[in-house]
Each structure stands twice: as C-alpha cells, then as structure tokens.
C-alpha positions as CSV (number, residue, x, y, z in Angstrom):
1,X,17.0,3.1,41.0
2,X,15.2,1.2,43.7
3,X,15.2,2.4,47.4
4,X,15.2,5.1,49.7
5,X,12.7,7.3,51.1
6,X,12.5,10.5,49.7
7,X,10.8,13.5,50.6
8,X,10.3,14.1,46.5
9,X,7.4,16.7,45.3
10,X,5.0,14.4,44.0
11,X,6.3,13.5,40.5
12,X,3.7,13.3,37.6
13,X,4.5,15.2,34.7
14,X,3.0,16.1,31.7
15,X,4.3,15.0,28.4
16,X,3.6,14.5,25.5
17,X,2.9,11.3,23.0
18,X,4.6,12.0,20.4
19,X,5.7,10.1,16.4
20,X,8.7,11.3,14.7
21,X,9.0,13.3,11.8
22,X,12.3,14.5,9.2
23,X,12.6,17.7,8.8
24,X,11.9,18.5,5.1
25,X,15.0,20.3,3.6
26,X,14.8,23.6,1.8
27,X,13.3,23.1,-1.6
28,X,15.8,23.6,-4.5
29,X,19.2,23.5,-1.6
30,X,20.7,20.6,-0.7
31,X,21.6,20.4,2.6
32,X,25.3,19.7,4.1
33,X,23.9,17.9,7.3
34,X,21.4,15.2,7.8
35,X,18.3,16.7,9.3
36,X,17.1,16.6,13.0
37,X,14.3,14.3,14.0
38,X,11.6,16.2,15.0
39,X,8.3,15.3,16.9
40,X,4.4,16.3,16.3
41,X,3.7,19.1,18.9
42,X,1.6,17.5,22.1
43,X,-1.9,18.0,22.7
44,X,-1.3,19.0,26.0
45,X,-3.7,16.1,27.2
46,X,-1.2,12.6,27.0
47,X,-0.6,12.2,31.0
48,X,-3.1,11.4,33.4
49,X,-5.0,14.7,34.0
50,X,-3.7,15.0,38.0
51,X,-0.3,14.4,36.7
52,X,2.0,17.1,38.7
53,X,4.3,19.2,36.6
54,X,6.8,21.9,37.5
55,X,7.3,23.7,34.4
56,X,6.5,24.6,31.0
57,X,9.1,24.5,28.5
58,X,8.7,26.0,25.1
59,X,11.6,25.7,22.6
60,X,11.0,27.7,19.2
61,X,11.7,26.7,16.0
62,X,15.6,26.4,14.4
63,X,16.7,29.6,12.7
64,X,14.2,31.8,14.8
65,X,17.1,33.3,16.7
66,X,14.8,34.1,20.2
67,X,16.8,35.3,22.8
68,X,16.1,36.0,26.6
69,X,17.2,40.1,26.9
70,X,16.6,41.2,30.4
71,X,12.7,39.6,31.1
72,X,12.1,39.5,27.9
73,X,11.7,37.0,24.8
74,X,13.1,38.9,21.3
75,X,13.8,37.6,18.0
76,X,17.0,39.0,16.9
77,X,16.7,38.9,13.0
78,X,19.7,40.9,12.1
79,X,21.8,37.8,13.7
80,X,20.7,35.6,11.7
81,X,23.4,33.6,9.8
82,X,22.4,32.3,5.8
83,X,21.5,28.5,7.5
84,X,18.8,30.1,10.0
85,X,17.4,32.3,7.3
86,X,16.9,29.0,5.0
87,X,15.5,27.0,8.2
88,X,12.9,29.7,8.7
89,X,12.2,30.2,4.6
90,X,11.5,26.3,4.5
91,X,8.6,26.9,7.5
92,X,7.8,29.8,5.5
93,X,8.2,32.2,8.4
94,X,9.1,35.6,7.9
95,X,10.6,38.0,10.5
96,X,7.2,39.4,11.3
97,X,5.4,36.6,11.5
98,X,8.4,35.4,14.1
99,X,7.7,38.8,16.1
100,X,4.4,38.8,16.1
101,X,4.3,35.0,17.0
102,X,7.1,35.9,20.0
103,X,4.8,38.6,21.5
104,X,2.0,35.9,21.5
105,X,3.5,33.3,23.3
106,X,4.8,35.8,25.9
107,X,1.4,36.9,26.4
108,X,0.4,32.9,26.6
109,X,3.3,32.6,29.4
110,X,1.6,35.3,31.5
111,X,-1.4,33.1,31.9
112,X,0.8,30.4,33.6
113,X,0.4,29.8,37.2
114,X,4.1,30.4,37.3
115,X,6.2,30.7,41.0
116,X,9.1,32.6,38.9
117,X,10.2,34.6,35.9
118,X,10.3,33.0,32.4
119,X,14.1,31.7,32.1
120,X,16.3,29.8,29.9
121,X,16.1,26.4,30.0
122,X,19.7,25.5,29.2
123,X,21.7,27.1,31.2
124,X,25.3,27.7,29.9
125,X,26.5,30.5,28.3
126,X,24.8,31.3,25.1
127,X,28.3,31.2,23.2
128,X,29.5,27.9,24.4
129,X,26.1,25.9,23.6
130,X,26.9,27.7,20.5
131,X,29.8,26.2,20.1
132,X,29.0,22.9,21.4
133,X,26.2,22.8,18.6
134,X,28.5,23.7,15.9
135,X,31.4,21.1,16.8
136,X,28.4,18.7,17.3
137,X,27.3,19.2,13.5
138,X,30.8,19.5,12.3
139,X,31.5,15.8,14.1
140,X,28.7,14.1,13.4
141,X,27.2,15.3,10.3
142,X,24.0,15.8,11.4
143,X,22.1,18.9,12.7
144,X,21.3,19.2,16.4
145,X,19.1,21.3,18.6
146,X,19.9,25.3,18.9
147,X,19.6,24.9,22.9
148,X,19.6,28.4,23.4
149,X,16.0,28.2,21.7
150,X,14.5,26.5,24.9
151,X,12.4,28.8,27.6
152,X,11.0,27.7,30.8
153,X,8.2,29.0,33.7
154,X,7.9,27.2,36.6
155,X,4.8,26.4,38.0
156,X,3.2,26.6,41.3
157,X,3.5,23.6,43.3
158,X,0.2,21.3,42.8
159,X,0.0,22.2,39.0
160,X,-1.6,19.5,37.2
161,X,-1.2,18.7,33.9
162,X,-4.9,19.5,33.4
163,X,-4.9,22.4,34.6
164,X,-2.4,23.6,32.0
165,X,-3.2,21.7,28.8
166,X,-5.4,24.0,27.4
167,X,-2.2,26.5,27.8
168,X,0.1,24.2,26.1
169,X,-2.5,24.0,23.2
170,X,-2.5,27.0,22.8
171,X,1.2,27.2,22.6
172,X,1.6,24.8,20.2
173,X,-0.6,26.5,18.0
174,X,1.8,29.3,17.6
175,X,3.3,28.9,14.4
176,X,7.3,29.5,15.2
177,X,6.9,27.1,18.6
178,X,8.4,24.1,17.2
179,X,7.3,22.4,20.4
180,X,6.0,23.0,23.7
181,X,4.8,20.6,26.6
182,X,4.8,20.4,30.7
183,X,7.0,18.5,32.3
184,X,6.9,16.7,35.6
185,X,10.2,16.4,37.9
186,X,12.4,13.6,37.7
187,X,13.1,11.3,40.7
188,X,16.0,9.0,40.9
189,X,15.1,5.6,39.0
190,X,14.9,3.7,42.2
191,X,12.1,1.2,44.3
192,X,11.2,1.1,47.5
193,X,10.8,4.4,48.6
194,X,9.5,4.8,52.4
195,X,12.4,2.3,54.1
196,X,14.6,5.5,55.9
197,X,12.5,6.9,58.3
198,X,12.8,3.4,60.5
199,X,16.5,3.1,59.1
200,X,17.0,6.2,60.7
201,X,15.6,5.4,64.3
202,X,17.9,1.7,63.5
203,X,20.9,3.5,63.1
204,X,20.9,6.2,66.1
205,X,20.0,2.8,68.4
206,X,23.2,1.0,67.2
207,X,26.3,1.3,68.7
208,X,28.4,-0.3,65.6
209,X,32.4,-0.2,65.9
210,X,34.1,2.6,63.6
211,X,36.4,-0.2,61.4
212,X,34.5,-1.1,57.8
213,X,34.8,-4.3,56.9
214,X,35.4,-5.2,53.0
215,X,32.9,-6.1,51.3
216,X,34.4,-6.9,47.7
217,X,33.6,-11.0,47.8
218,X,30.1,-9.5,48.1
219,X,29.7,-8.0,45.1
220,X,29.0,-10.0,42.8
221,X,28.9,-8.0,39.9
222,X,32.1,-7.6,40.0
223,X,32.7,-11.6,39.3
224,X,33.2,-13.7,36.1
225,X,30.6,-14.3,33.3
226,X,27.5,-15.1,33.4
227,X,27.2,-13.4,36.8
228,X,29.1,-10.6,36.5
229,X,30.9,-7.9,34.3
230,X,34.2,-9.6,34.6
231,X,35.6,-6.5,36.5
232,X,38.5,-8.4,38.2
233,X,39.6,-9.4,35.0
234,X,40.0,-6.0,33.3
235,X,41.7,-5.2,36.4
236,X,44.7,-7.4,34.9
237,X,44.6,-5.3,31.5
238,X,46.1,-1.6,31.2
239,X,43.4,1.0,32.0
240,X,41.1,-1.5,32.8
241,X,40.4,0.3,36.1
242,X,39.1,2.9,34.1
243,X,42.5,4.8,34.3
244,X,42.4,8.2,32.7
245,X,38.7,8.9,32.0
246,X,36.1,10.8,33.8
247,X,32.5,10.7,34.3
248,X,29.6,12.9,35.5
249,X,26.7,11.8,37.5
250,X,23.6,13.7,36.7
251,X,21.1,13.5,39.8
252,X,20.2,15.2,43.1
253,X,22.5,14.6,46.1
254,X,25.3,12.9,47.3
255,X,27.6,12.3,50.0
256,X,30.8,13.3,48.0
257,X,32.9,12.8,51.7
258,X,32.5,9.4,52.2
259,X,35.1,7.4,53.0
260,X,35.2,5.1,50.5
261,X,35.7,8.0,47.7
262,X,38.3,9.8,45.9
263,X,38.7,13.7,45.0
264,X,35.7,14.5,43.0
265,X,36.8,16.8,39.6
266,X,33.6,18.3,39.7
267,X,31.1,19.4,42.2
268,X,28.0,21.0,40.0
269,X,24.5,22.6,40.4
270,X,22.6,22.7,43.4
271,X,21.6,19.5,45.3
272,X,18.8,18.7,47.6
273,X,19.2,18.8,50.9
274,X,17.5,15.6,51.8
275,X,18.8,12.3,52.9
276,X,17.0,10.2,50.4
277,X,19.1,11.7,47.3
278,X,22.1,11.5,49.2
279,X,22.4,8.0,50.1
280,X,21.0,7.8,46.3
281,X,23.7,9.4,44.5
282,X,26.4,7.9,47.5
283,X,25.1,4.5,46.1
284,X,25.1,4.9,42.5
285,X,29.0,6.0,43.2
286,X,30.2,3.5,45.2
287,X,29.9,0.6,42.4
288,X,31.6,2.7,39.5
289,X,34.4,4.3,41.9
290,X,34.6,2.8,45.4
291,X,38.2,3.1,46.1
292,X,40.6,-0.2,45.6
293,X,41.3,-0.2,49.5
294,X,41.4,-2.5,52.3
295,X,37.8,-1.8,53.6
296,X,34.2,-1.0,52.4
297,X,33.6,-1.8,48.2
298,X,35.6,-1.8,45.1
299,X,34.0,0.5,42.1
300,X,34.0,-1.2,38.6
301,X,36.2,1.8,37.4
302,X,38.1,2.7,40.8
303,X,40.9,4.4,39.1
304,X,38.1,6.9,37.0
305,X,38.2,10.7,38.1
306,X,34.1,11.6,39.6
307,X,32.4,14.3,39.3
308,X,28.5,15.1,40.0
309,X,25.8,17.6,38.7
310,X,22.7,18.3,40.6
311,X,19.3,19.3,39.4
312,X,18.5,21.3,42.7
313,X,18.1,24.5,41.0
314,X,18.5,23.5,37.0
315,X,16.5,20.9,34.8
316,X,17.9,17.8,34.2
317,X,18.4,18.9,30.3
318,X,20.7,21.7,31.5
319,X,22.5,19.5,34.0
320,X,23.3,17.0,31.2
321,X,24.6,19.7,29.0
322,X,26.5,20.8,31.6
323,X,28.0,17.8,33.0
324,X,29.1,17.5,29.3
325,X,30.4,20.7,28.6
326,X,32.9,19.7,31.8
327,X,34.0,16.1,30.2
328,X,34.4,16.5,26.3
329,X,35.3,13.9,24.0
330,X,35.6,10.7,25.4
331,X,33.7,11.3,29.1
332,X,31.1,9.8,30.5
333,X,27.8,10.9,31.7
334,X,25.4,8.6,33.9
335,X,21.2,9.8,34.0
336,X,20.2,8.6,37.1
337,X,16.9,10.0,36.8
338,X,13.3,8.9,35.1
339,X,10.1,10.2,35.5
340,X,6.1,10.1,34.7
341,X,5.3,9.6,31.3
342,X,2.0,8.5,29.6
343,X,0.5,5.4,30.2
344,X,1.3,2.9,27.8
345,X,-1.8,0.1,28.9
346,X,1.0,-2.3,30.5
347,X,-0.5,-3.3,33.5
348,X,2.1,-3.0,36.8
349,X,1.5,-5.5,39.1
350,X,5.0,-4.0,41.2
351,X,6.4,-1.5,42.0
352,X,2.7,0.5,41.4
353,X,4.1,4.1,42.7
354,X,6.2,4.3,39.3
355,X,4.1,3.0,36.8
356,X,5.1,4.5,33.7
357,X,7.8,6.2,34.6
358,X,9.9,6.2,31.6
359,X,13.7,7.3,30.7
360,X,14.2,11.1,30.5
361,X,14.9,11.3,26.8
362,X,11.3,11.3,26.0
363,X,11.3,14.9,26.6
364,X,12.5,16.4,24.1
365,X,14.7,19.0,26.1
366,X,16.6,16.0,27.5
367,X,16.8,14.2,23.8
368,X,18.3,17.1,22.2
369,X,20.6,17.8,25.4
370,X,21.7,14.0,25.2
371,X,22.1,14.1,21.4
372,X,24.2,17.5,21.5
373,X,26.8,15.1,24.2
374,X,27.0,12.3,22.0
375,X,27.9,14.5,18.8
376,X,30.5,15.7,20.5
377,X,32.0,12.5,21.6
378,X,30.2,12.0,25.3
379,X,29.3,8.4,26.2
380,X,25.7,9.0,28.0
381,X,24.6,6.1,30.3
382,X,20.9,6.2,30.6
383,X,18.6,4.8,32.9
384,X,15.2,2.9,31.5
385,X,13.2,3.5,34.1
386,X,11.2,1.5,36.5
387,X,7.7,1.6,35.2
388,X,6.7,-1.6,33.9
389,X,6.6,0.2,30.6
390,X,7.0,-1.1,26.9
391,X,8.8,1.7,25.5
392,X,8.0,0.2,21.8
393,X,4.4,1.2,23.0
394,X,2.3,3.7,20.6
395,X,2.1,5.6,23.6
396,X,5.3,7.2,23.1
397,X,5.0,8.2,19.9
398,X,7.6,6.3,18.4
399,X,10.4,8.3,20.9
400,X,11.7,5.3,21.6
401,X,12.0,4.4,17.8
402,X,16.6,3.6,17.5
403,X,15.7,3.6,13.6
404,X,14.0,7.1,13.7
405,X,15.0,8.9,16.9
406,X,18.3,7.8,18.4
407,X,20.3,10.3,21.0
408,X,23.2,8.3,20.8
409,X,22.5,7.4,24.8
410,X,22.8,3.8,26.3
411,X,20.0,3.1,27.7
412,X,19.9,0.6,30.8
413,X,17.0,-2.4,31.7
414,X,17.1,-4.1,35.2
415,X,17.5,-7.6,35.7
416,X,18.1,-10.2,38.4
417,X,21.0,-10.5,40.3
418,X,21.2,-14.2,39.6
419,X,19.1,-15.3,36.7
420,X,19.2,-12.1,34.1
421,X,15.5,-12.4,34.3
422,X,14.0,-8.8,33.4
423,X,13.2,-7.2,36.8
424,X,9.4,-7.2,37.1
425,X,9.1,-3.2,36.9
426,X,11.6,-2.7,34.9
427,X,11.2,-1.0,31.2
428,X,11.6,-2.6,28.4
429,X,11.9,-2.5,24.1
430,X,13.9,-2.5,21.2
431,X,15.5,0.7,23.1
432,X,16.8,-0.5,26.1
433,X,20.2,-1.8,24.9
434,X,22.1,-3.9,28.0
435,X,21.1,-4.5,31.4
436,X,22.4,-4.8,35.0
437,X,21.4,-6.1,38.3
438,X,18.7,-4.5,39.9
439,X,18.8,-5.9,43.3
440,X,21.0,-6.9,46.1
441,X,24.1,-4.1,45.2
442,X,26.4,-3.9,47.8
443,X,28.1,-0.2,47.9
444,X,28.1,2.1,49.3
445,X,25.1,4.5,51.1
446,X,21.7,3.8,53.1
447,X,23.6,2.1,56.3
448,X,22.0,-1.2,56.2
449,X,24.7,-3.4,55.8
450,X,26.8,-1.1,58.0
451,X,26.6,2.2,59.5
452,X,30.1,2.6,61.0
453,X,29.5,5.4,63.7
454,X,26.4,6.7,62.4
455,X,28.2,9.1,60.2
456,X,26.9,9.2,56.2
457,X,30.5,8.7,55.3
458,X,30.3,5.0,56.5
459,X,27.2,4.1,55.7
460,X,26.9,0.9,53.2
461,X,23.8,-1.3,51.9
462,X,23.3,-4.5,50.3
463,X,20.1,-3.8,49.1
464,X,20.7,-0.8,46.4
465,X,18.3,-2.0,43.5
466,X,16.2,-0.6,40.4
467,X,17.5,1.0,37.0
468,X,18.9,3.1,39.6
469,X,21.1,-0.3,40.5
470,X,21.9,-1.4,37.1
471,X,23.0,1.8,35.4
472,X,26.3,2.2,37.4
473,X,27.2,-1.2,36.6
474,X,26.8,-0.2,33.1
475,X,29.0,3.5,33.3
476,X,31.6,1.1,35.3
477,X,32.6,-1.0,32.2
478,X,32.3,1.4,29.7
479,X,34.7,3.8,32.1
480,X,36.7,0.4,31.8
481,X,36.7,-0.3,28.1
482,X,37.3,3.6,27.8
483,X,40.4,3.5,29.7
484,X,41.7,0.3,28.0
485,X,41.2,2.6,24.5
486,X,42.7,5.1,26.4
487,X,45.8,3.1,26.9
488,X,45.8,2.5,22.9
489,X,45.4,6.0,21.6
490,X,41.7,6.0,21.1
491,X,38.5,6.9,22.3
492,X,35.2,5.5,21.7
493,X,32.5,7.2,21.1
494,X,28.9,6.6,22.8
495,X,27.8,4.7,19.7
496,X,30.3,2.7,19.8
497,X,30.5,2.2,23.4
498,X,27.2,0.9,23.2
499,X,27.3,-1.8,20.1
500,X,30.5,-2.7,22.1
501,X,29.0,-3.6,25.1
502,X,25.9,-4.9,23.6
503,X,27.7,-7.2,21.4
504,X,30.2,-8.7,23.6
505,X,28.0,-9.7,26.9
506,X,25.8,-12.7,28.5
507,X,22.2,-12.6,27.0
508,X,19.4,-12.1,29.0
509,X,17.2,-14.6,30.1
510,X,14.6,-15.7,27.2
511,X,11.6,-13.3,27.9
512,X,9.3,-10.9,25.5
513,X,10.6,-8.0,27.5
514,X,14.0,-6.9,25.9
515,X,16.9,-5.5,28.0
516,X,19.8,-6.3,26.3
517,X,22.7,-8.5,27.6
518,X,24.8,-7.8,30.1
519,X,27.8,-7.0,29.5
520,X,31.4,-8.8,29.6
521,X,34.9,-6.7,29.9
522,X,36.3,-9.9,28.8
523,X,34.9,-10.2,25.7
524,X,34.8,-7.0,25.1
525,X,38.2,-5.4,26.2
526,X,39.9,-8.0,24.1
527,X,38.0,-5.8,20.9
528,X,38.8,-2.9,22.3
529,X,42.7,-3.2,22.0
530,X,42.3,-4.7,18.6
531,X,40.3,-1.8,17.4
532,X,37.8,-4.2,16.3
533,X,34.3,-3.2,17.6
C-alpha cells in the first residue's frame, strides 16, 4: 500500500513485544479443544516513547464473563457456563477476586486521557460473536478469543505512548486482565504519501475527453508465469472469474461509484471523508473486480460480488469481525491496513515514514479477530506491511512465530513488478507466505493515468504500489481458485487457500528476505478441481 497523500492522524502506536505462551489446561480435566496461544502481557514501554496511540484496549481473561451494562464494566458470575468456571479455577481466580479486580481497572480507565466513554471493542452483537466463537471451536477444534471480553477508551489526540505506559502497567498488573496495551491507528499499507495535493491542481488544469480507454494489455499481472498470476488463463476454466464468491475489503474509503465497478453486496462502517483513502480503497478494488468491459481495467476476480467495511468509527479488529460475520464460510476478507509497531534494529534506508510498520495481527485484538474468521471458514488476505521489518525479529515477541501463533491469515510481501525481487521496504519472514507486485498497478483510482472528466469515478493510475499493491493481487486468485472449488462442490478454507497458493506459484527472487512465491492459477486451479491441495 504505496501512494497517496493522506491527511492521516499521525500514526505511531503503542504495542507491545510480546513471546507466545500455551495456555496450561485445568489440572486433573482433559480438555476437548486445543488451547489458545496466549502472549506475555506488555510493559507498556516497547514503541518509541512519542509513538501516537488512539486507544487503550484491555481484554480480560476467558471465563471472566465482563460485560459492558449501561457505562459500566460487571462480571456477571451467575452466567457463567461449567468451561468458564474451569478457565477461571485454572488462573485460580475466584468471583471476588474478578470483582474486585473489575472495580480496579475501572478506576485505572478513569485516569486515561480519554476523548470518550469506555466501549466495546468488538462491536457486533454480544450473541452473534457468541455464536461465531462457538461454531469457530466446534469447526476447528481449537479454542478462540471470547471477543466480547475486549474494552476500549479512546484517547485524546497527541497521546503518546509514553505518556500512557505507566497506565498500561498498571493494567497489566491486574490479575484477571489477560492483556492490555495502546494501540496506534492503522493507515493503509501504502508509499508515497504527499503526491495528491499537485495531482489535484493537475487534474482541475486538464481538459481530458470523457471516453476511458482500456487498459488491460497494461496490466501485467494479469499475464502468464513468471510475470503474472495467470489470470487470463483461469478465465478459460469454470469459475475462474471468481464466479460465486464474495469478499470484504477492510480499510477506510472508497469510491464504490466508479465506473469501472459492479453492485457492491455490502457497504459497512463509517469511512473517512478524505481523498487519500478513497482513491486507496478505489485502487485496491479495481485489480480484484474491475469489471470485464470494453474500457478502463479488468479485476483478477471480475465476476466476485464486493463489499467494503470502514474503520471510520470502529477498530480494525471489529471491522474484520464484521466483514466476516457478513461472508461466512468460504468468503474472503482483504486487510489493507498496517501500522507502527516496535522497532526491530532493521535499518530503512526507504520508504523512512513507515519504518516498522508491521501487519495488523500483532495486536492481539486483530489476531484473535482474524483467528475467530478463519475457524469459521473465512479466507483473510493480509497485508505485511511496508516497514523494512524482519518479522522473525525478537522484537515481536515471537507474534509472527506460524509454529506457535498462526491466525490462519495469508499474509502478503511486496515485490517487483519485473524481477520478484523483495521490494526494498517491504516486510519480510518465515510469516509472510506469497507475494505480489508492489509497483507499477494499473487500476483503477488517483487519476494519473487518466482522469476522464475530473470526476473520481474515472480516475485510473499506473502507479498504485506497496503491500497495499500486492495484496489485491493476492485476494484476486484466491477469489479465483475459490470459485473454481465453487464450481466443484467445495470450498477451501483459508489454510488451505494459502498452502495452495504458496505451493503452486513462481519463487521469488534468491534473497535473505522471504516473501513467498507468487502465485500461479495455472498450477494451481488444476489442484483445485482435483481436490488435491
């Protein structure tokens, strides 16, 4: 996600470095599902002290049973079912310790400097991410996140991460807080901000005839191995065009009236009225479903059904959760955000405005969100992040660990657009599982390539680039192999989406910093109607 000037808060967020731990089971039970991986509560001190944050989350521990009712935080003991009592007997809390520990960090939330009331971080009814987690476990044998455990207080703009960490100590020191950490906002994974005020000035100069070309021979993603996906040949196979599936875009703004795109399925959350997300989110749609047309581009998946969720008024935990809760089984969902993280000691020598910005699952409201999709049958497309960063860095705890902390997600590095050479800012790791180009998209967006009459709906670039770039590309042929399954009576799900297009792609360029292959519909749709992936 590389381009685009937007008027974004400053974005530095406080986080936390964090290693992964099991959750021990009760002693003397054995328990029916395999247990969450949990993280050491932060210090409050792992970002750069002036890192800006927005909001303090605090998520208490499983089988605590805290509630939001009216303003205020209670634990609501006599709802407790026999697997939260057990949860809370293997901590060795007891129902007063829970109250009395409740009242405390309600009393630690008053000392915030907060903008708003203390809120829910998740969103969605309390019933349904009940029964979301419950058909999560029941699928997937393992236990996920109770998401209706997760508080938040926003902050007052200009927080630092300083200036709080003493607060989130504090916090983590209360003994049913299973974790609690500031966060940071999340920007769109894209370079080059600062191009659209003079784009703008360009554009209202122009006097550029209303007919848009087509610009499909420019897209060379779309072409043959080792180039490109090998979209025009699952074009040729049933539901190759992604016919049948859906997808969500998780981000901040978009111009869902262009002319280049069909009915949207879902319009969600509240976006930011800003041009900058806009011709962001525009972009990042225009190479998974530009429409198959005689003008503008072609989308990867042009025959999928969009839909879009903003983080205008919502975290991006609560956006994925939501954006999943619309899909189901079988949908996909595309993160098209990253954000500050800690620094990890890899020097940036590009791209120096996001160094160490890092994919969104690092926080662990966004893991356990992801993780709740994928259980129940949600392909997640994640963006890596354009940060320079080594995400097999001690830095991070070991978050990044696929042997001891997996969501489930597919997580996206940047290359080339010629040479599948790791793009110099992007991240990097054991990870980041397949790549796409990230420079030189042609979609739609921005108005540099053409602008039509000055209108957003006909605006189109050649220049779309970062994580931001590449991740499309990505959601594109796994909407693709999903409607091929489609078409054969089955669905994958996100695991498998993933080893399928990691397995059956061109490998990157020889370099230390892994990003995975990218990958090949025609290697891998073949697999796809045998069943064999």
């Amino acid at each position: 996600m590389l381009k685009s000037t937007l008027s974004l808060r400053p974005l530095r967020g406080a986080v936390m470095a964090v290693s992964l731990l099991a959750l021990a089971p009760v002693a003397g039970a054995a328990p029916k599902l395999a247990p969450r991986a949990l993280s050491p509560k932060p210090t409050g001190r792992e970002l750069p002290a002036q890192t800006y944050v927005e909001r303090l989350v605090v998520k208490f521990h499983e089988g605590s049973r805290v509630r939001l009712r009216g303003d205020a935080l209670r634990a609501l003991a006599s709802e407790r079912g026999a697997a939260e009592r057990e949860s809370l007997a293997g901590l060795r809390l007891d129902d007063a310790r829970v109250d009395a520990d409740v009242a405390e960090v309600a009393a630690l939330l008053e000392r915030a400097p907060r903008i708003g009331a203390l809120s829910r971080l998740f969103q969605g009814e309390e019933t349904a991410l009940d029964a979301n987690k419950a058909s999560g476990e029941a699928l997937s044998g393992q236990q996920l996140a109770d998401l209706n455990l997760y508080f938040e207080v926003p902050l007052l703009p200009g927080t630092s991460a300083e200036g709080v960490a003493e607060l989130v100590a504090a916090l983590n020191r209360v003994a049913s807080v299973e974790t609690a950490y500031a966060q940071p906002p999340a920007e769109p994974a894209m370079v080059n901000f600062g191009m659209e005020a003079g784009l703008r000035t360009l554009l209202a100069a122009a006097d550029v005839p209303p007919v848009t070309p087509q610009y499909q021979s420019a897209q060379g993603y779309l072409n043959a191995a080792p180039g490109g996906v090998n979209a025009l040949y699952a074009w040729t196979v049933n539901g190759g065009q992604g016919t049948g599936t859906r997808f969500v875009d998780v981000e901040g703004g978009w111009r869902t009236t262009h002319e280049d795109f069909p009915a949207f399925f879902r319009v969600g959350g509240t976006q930011f009225n800003d041009l900058g997300w806009r011709n962001h989110g525009t972009a990042v749609l225009g190479e998974i479903i530009g429409a198959s047309n005689a003008y503008g581009v072609t989308g990867i998946a042009n025959a999928a059904t969009p839909g879009v969720e903003a983080i205008g008024a919502q975290s991006a935990a609560s956006a994925i959760t939501n954006a999943a809760g619309a899909l189901g089984a079988g949908g996909v969902i595309l993160v098209e955000l990253h954000s500050q993280g800690p620094a990890d000691g890899t020097a940036c020598t590009c791209n120096t405005s996001q160094c160490n910005y890092i994919a969104m699952e690092y926080w662990q409201g966004e893991y356990d969100a992801i993780r709740n999709a994928t259980a129940n049958g949600v392909v997640v497309v994640e963006a890596a992040g354009n940060g320079s960063a080594n995400l097999d860095a001690a830095a991070y705890g070991g978050r990044f660990n696929p042997a001891t902390r997996d969501s489930g997600a597919i997580i996206v590095g940047a290359s080339t657009a010629t040479t599948r050479v790791p793009m110099c800012w992007t991240n990097f790791g054991a990870r980041v599982n397949v790549h796409g180009w990230g420079e030189s998209v042609v979609t739609t967006g921005y108005g540099d390539r053409f602008a039509g009459n000055s209108s957003e709906d006909q605006y189109y670039t050649s220049t779309f680039s970062g994580t931001s770039s590449a991740s499309p590309i990505i959601v594109g042929t796994a909407l693709s192999a999903q409607g091929v399954a489609i078409a054969n009576g089955r669905r994958l799900t996100s695991v498998q989406m993933r080893g399928l297009l990691r397995n059956n792609g061109t490998a990157q360029a020889a370099d230390a910093r892994q990003i995975g292959p990218l990958p090949d519909l025609q290697k891998a749709l073949p697999k796809v109607i045998s069943g064999n992936y």
